[in-house]
TITOR-548510 format. One record per residue (C-alpha): x, y, z; residue number from 1. Coordinates in pm, 1 decimal, padded with zeros to 6 digits. Each point is the difference from the previous one (the first is absolute). Last residue first. Example, Ala and Ser with C-alpha at 12.3 -4.5 7.8 and 13.67 -1.06 7.14 Angstrom:
2
<r xx="01367.0" yy="-00106.0" zz="00714.0" i="2"/>
<r xx="-00137.0" yy="-00344.0" zz="00066.0" i="1"/>
//
This chain:
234
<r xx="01546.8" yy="00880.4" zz="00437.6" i="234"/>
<r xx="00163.0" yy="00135.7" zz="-00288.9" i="233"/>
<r xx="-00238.7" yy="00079.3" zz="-00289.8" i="232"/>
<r xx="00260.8" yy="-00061.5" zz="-00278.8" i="231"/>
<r xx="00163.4" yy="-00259.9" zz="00069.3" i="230"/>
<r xx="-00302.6" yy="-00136.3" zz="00252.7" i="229"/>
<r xx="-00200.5" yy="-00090.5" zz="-00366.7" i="228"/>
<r xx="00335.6" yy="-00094.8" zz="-00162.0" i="227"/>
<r xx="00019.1" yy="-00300.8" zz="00203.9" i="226"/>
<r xx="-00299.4" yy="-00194.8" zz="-00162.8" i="225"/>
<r xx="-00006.3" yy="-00283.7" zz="00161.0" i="224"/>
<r xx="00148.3" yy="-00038.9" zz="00356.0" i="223"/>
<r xx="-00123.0" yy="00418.3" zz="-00067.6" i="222"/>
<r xx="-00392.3" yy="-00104.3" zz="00033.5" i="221"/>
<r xx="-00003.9" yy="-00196.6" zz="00278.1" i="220"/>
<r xx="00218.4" yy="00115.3" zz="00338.5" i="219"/>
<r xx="00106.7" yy="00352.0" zz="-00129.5" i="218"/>
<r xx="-00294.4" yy="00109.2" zz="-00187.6" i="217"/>
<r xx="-00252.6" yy="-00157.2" zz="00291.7" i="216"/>
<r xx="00150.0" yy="00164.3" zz="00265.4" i="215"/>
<r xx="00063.7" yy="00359.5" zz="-00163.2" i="214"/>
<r xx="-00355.1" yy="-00102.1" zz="-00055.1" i="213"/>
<r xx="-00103.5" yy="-00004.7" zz="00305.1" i="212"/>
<r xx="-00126.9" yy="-00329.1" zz="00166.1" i="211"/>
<r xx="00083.9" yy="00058.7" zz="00395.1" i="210"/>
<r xx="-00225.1" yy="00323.5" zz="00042.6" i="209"/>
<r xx="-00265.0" yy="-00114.6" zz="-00237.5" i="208"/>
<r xx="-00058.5" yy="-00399.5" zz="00196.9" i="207"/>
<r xx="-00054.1" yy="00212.9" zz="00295.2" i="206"/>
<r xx="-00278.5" yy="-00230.1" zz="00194.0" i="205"/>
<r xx="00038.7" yy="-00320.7" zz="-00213.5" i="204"/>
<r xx="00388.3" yy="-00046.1" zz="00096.0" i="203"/>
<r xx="00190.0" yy="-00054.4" zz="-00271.7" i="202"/>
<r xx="00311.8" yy="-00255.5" zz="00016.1" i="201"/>
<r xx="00283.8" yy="-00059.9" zz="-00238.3" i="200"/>
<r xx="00106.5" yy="-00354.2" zz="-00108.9" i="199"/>
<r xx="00319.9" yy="-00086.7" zz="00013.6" i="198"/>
<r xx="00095.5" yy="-00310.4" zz="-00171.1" i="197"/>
<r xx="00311.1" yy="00140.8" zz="-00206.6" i="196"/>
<r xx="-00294.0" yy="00263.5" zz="-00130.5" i="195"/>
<r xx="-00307.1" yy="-00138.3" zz="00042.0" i="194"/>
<r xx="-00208.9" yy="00065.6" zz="-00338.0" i="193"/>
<r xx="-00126.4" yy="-00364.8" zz="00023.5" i="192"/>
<r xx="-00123.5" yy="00021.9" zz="00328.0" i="191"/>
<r xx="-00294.4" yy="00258.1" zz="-00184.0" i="190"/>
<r xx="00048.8" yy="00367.3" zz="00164.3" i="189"/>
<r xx="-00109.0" yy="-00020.4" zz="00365.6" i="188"/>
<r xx="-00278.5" yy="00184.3" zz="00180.2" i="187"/>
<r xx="-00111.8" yy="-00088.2" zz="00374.3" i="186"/>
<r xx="-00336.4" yy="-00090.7" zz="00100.2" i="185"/>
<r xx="-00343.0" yy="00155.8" zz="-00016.0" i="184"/>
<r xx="-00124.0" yy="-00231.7" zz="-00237.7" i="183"/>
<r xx="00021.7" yy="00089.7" zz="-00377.4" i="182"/>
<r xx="-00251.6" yy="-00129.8" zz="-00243.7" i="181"/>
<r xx="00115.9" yy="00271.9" zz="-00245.9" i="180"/>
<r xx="00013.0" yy="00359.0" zz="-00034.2" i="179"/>
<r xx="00188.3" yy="00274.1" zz="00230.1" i="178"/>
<r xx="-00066.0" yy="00379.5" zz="-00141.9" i="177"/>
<r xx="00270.2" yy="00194.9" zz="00224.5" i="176"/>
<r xx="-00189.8" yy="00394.7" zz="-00043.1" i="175"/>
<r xx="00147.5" yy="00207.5" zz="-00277.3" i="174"/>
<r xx="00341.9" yy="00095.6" zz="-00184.5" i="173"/>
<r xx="00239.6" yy="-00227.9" zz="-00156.7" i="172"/>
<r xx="00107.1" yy="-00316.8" zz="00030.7" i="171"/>
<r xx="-00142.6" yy="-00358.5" zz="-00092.7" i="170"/>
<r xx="00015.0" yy="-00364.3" zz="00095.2" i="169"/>
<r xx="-00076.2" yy="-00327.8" zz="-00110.2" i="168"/>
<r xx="-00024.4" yy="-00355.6" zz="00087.7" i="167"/>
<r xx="00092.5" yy="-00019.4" zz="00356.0" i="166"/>
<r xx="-00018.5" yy="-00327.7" zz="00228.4" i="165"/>
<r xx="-00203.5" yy="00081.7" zz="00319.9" i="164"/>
<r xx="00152.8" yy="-00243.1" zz="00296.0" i="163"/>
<r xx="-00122.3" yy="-00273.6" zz="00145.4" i="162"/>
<r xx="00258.0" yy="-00231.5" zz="-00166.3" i="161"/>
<r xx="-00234.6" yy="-00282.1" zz="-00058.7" i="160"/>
<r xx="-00293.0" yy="00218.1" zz="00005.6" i="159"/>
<r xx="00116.9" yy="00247.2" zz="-00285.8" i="158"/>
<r xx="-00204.4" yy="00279.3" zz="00011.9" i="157"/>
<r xx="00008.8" yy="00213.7" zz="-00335.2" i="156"/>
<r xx="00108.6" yy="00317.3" zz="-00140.9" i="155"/>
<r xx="-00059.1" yy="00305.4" zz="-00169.5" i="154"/>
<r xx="00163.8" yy="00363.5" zz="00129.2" i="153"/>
<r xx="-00047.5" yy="00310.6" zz="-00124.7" i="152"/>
<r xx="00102.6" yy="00323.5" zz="00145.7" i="151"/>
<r xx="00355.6" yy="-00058.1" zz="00088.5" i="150"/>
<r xx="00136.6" yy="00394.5" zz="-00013.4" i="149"/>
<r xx="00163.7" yy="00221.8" zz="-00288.7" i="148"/>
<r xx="-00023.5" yy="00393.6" zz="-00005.9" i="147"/>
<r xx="00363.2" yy="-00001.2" zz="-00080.3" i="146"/>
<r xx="00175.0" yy="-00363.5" zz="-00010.3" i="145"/>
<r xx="00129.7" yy="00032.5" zz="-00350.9" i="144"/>
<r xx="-00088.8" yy="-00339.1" zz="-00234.1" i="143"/>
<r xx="-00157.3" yy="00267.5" zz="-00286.0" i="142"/>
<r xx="00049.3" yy="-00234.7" zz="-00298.1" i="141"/>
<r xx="-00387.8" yy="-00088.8" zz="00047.8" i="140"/>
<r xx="-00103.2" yy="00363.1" zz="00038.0" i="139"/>
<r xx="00181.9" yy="00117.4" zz="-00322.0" i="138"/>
<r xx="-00141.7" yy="-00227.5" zz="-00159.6" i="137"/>
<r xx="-00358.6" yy="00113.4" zz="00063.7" i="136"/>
<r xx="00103.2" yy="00342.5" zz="-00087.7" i="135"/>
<r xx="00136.2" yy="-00108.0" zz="-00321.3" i="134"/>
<r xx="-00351.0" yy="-00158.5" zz="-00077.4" i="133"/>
<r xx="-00199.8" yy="00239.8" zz="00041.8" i="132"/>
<r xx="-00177.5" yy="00031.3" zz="00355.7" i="131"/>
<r xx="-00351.0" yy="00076.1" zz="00049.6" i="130"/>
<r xx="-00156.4" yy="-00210.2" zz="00203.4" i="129"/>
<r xx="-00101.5" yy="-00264.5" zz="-00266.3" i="128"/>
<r xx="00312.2" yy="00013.6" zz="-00189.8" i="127"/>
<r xx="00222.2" yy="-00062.8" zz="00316.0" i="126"/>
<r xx="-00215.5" yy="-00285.2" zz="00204.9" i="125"/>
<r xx="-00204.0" yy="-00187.8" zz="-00268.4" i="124"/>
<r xx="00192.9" yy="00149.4" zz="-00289.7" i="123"/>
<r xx="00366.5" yy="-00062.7" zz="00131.1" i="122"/>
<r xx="-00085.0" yy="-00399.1" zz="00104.2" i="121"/>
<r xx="-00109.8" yy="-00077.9" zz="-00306.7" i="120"/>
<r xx="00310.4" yy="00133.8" zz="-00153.4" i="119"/>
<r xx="00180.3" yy="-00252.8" zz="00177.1" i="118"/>
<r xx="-00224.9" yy="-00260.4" zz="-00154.8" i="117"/>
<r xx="00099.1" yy="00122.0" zz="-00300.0" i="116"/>
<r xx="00395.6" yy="00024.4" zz="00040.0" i="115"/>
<r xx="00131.0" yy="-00218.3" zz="00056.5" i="114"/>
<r xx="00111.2" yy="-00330.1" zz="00125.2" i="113"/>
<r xx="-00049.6" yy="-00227.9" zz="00279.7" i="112"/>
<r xx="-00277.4" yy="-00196.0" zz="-00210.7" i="111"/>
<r xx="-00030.2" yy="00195.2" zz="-00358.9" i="110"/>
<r xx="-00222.0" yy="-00247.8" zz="-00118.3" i="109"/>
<r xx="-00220.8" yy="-00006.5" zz="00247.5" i="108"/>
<r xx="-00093.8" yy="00344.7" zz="-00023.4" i="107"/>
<r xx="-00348.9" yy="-00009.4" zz="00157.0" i="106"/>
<r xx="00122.0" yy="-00288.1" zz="00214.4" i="105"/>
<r xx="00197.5" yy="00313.9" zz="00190.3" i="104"/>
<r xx="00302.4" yy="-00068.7" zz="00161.1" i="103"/>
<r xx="00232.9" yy="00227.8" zz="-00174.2" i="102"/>
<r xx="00335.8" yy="00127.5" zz="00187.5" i="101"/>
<r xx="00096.5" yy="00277.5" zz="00157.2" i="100"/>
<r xx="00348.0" yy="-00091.3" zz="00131.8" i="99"/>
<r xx="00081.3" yy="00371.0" zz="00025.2" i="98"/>
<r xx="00334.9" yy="-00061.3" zz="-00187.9" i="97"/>
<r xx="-00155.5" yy="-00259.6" zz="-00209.3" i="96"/>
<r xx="-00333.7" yy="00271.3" zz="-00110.5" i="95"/>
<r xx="00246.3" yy="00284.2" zz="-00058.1" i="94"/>
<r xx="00090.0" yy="00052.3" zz="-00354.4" i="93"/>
<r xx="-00353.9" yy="-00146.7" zz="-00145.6" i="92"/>
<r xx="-00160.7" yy="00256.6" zz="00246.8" i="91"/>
<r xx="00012.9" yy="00309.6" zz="-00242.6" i="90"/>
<r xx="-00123.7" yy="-00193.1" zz="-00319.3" i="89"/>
<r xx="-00256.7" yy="-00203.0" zz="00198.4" i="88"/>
<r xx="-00138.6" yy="00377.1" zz="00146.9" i="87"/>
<r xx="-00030.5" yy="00160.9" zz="-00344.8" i="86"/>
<r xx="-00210.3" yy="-00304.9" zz="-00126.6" i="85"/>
<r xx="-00268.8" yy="00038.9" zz="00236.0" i="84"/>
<r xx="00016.5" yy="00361.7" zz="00033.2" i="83"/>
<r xx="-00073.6" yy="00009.9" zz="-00416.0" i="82"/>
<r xx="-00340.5" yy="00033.4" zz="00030.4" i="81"/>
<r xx="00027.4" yy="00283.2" zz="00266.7" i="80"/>
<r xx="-00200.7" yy="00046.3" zz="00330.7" i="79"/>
<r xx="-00109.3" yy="00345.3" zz="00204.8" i="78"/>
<r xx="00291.4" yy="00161.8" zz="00164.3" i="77"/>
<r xx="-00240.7" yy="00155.3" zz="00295.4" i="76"/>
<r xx="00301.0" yy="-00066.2" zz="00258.0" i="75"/>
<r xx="00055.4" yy="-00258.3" zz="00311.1" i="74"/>
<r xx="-00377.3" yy="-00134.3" zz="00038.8" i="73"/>
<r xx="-00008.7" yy="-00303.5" zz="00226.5" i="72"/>
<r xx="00037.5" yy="-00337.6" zz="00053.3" i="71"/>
<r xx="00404.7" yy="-00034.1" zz="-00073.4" i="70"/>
<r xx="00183.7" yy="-00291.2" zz="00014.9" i="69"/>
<r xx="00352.5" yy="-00018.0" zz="-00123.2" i="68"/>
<r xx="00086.5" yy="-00363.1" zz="-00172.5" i="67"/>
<r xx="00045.9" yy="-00353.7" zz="00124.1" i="66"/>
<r xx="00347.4" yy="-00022.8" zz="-00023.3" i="65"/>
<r xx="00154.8" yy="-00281.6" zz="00114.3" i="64"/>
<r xx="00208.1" yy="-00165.2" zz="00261.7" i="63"/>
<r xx="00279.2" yy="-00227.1" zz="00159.6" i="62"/>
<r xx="00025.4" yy="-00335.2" zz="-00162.2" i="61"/>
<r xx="-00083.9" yy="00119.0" zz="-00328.9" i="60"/>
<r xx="-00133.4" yy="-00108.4" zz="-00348.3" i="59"/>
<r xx="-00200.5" yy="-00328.0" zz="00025.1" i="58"/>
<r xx="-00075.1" yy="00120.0" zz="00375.0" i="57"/>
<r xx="-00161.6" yy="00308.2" zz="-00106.8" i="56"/>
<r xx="-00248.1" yy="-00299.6" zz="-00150.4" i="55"/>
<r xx="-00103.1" yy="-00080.8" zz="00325.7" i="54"/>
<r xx="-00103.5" yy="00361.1" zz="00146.0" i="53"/>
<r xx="-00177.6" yy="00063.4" zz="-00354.2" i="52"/>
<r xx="-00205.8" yy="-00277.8" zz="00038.9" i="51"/>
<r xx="-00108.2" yy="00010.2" zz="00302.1" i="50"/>
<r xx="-00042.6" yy="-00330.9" zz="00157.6" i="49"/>
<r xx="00314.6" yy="00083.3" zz="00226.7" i="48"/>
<r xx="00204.3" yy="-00250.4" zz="00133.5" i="47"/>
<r xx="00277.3" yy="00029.5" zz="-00275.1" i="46"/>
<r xx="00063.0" yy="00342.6" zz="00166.6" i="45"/>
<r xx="00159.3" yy="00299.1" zz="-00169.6" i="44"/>
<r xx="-00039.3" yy="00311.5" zz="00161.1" i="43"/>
<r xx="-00188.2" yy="00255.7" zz="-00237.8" i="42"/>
<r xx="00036.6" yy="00362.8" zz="-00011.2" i="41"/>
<r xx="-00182.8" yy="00332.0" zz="00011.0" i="40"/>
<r xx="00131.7" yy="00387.5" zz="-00020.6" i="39"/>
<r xx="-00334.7" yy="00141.0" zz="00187.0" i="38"/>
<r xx="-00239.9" yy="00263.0" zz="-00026.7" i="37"/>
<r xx="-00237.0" yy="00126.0" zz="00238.2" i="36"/>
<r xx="-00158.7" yy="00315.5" zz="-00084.4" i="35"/>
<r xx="-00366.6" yy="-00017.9" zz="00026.1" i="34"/>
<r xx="-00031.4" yy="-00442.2" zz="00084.0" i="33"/>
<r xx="-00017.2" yy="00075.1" zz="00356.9" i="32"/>
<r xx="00121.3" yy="-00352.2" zz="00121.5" i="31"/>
<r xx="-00288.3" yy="-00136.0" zz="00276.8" i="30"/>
<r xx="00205.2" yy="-00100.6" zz="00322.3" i="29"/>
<r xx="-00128.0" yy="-00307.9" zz="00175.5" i="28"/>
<r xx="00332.7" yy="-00188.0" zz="-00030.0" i="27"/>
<r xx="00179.0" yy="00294.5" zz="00176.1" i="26"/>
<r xx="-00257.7" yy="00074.1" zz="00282.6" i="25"/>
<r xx="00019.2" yy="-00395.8" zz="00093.7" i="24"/>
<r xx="00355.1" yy="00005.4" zz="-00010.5" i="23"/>
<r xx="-00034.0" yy="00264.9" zz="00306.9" i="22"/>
<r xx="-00210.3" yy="-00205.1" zz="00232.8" i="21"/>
<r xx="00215.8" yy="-00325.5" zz="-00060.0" i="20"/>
<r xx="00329.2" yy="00183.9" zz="00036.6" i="19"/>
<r xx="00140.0" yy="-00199.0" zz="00286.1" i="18"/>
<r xx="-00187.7" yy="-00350.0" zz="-00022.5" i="17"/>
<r xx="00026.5" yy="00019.4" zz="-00364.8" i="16"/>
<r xx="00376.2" yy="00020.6" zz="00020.6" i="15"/>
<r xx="00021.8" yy="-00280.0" zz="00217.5" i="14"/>
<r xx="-00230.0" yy="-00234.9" zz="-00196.3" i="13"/>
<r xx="00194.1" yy="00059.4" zz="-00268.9" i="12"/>
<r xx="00369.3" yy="-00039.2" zz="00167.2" i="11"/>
<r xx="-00168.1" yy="-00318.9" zz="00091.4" i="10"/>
<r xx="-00126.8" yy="-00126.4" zz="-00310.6" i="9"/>
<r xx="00310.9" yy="00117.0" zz="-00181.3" i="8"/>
<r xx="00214.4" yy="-00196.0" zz="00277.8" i="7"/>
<r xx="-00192.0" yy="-00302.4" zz="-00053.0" i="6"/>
<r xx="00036.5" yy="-00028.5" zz="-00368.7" i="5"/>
<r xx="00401.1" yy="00065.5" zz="00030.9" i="4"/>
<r xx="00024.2" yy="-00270.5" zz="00252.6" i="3"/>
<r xx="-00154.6" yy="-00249.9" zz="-00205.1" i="2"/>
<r xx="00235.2" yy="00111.1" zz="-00296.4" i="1"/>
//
């Protein structure tokens, strides 16, 4: 274990030695907000104070759904009363297969259930921007690879393993938005989603060309939910 502490420290060091000038233009990127979009998810970590990174870990030991985030205008559909309700109806069928679960103290009740706090989630980014509530759904259940790229990241330093530990990540289309108190290190997936003790490796200067979701589907999400690469082969 010593060993393995050094040798992320070093391979870190190394890798910021090389590609120091260049990390420094990714991590000072400013996300353009018009037109990025991005199918979101949440790495379970027990190390995490946030809550909803924690309590994935009540439910799953790979992943889950945080939602599809929009931040702008997609059509002038103004809103509906009965959106709200429309949209539990049509997710009740899916929420376990997309392991989109509730975390939200507002809905206590319903803790890793559904579907209110799911429907939260549609009218702050699907309602709001102009999406009804089947198109919405139709853009969580939509695990193809087209027009799909890492765009957000979240994560945090770990100084015992000098390494950035990742929390989150989304695909779709914009600028690489990377949150956190990250260090300009490399990026791992939380130890305990090592797969027969290999742990993969991310290098901070082209984290998006290595971590594609044909990547991410086939090495997270389908150990769990297999009928995601079924039918969107990978």
């Amino acid at each position: 274990m010593v060993f393995c502490f050094i040798f992320y420290c070093i391979f870190s060091m190394l890798l910021s030695q090389l590609y120091g000038d260049q990390s420094k233009a990714i991590y000072s990127k400013t996300t353009t907000r018009q037109g990025w979009q991005s199918l979101a998810f949440v790495i379970p970590n027990s190390k995490d104070n946030e809550l909803v990174v924690s309590s994935c870990l009540h439910f799953s030991t790979r992943f889950c759904l945080l939602g599809y985030l929009l931040y702008s205008k997609r059509t002038p559909r103004p809103p509906r009363r009965e959106d709200f309700n429309n949209f539990a109806r049509l997710i009740y069928p899916y929420y376990l297969k997309l392991n989109f679960f509730s975390f939200s103290s507002q809905y206590f009740p319903e803790h890793a259930a559904c579907c209110r706090a799911q429907s939260g989630t549609y009218l702050d980014f699907g309602q709001k921007y102009g999406l009804s509530p089947k198109m919405y759904l139709d853009r969580l259940l939509d695990f193809s690879s087209k027009n799909k790229h890492l765009n957000l990241v979240k994560a945090t330093y770990d100084r015992n393993l000098c390494v950035n530990v990742i929390s989150m990540v989304g695909f779709g289309q914009g600028n690489l938005e990377i949150i956190g108190d990250t260090q300009q290190a490399i990026f791992i997936f939380p130890p305990s989603l090592a797969d027969r003790g290999m742990v993969h490796f991310f290098s901070h200067n082209n984290i998006a060309a290595s971590l594609t979701f044909d990547w991410f589907k086939e090495n997270v999400v389908c150990l769990e939910q297999r009928w995601i690469c079924n039918k969107y082969k990978t």
